[in-house]
N, C-alpha and C positions, 0 to 999 in steps of 0.2 A: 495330396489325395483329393482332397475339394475340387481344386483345379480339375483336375482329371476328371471328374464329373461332371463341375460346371461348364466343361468343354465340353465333353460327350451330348450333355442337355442342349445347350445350344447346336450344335450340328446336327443333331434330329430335328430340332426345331427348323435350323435352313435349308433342311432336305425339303420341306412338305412347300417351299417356296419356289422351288427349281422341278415342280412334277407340270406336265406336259399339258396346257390347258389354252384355251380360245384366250386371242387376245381382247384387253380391254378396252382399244381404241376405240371411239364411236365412228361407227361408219355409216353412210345411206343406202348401202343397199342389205335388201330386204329378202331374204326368202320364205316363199312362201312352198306346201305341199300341196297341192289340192290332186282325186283322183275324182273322175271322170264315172268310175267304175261304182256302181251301190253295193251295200256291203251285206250279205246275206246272211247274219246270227241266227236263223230260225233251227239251224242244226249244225252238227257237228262238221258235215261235210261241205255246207258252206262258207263254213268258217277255215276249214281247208282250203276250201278252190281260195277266198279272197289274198290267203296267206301264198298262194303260192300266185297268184296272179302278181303281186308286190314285193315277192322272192324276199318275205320279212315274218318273222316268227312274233305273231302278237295278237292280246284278245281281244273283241269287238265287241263284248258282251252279247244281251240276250237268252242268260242263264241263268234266270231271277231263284231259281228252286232246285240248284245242282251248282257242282264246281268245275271247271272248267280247264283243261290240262292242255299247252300246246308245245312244242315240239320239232325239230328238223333233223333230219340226217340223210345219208346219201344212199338207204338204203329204208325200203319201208316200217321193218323192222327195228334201225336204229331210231327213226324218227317215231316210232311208237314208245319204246323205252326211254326217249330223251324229255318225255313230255312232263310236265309240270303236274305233283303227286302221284306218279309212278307206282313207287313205295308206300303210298299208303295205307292199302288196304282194301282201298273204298270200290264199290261195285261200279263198272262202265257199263251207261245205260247208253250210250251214243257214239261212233266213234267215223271218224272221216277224212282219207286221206289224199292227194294231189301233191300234183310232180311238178315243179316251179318251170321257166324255161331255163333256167342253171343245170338241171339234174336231180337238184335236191329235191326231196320228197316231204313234204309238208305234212303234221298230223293232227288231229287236235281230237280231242277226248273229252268226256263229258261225263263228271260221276257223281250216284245218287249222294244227296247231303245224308 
């Protein structure tokens, strides 16, 4: 019965070895992201167009005194309910949305702390 567990332990343990990850070679080339584009946080709907200019779901800050929900889906609606604190209760005092060149529709939300 040991056995059987000591094995068991070990084969979880060699799983977490074989999961799918960058290699560690060292290599020379470099990438870098840079955009061209300035990024607009002074509102909700800003923060939309950048997201959807980038067709990438993510925050830019500029929401020193509120929290800040973002969001995508392939319909205006899903990407309203997919946003970040949804559920929680809290009152939207901002909200802003844009359509990527994919289709997807970008949202981002902004509620009172």
């Amino acid at each position: 019965m040991k056995y059987v567990i000591l094995g068991l332990v070990g084969l979880v343990m060699l799983t977490g070895v074989s999961e799918a990850r960058r290699s560690r070679k060292k290599s020379s080339n470099k990438y870098y992201y840079t955009y061209t584009s300035s990024v607009d946080n002074s509102s909700a709907q800003g923060v939309a167009n950048t997201m959807a200019s980038r067709n990438c779901v993510a925050h830019f800050g500029g929401h020193y005194n509120s929290y800040e929900g973002c969001g995508s889906g392939w319909t205006q609606n899903q990407a309203y309910n997919n946003c970040c604190y949804s559920n929680s209760g809290m009152s939207v005092i901002d909200v802003g949305y844009a359509q990527g060149s994919n289709g997807m529709w970008y949202c981002c939300k902004r509620y009172m702390k």
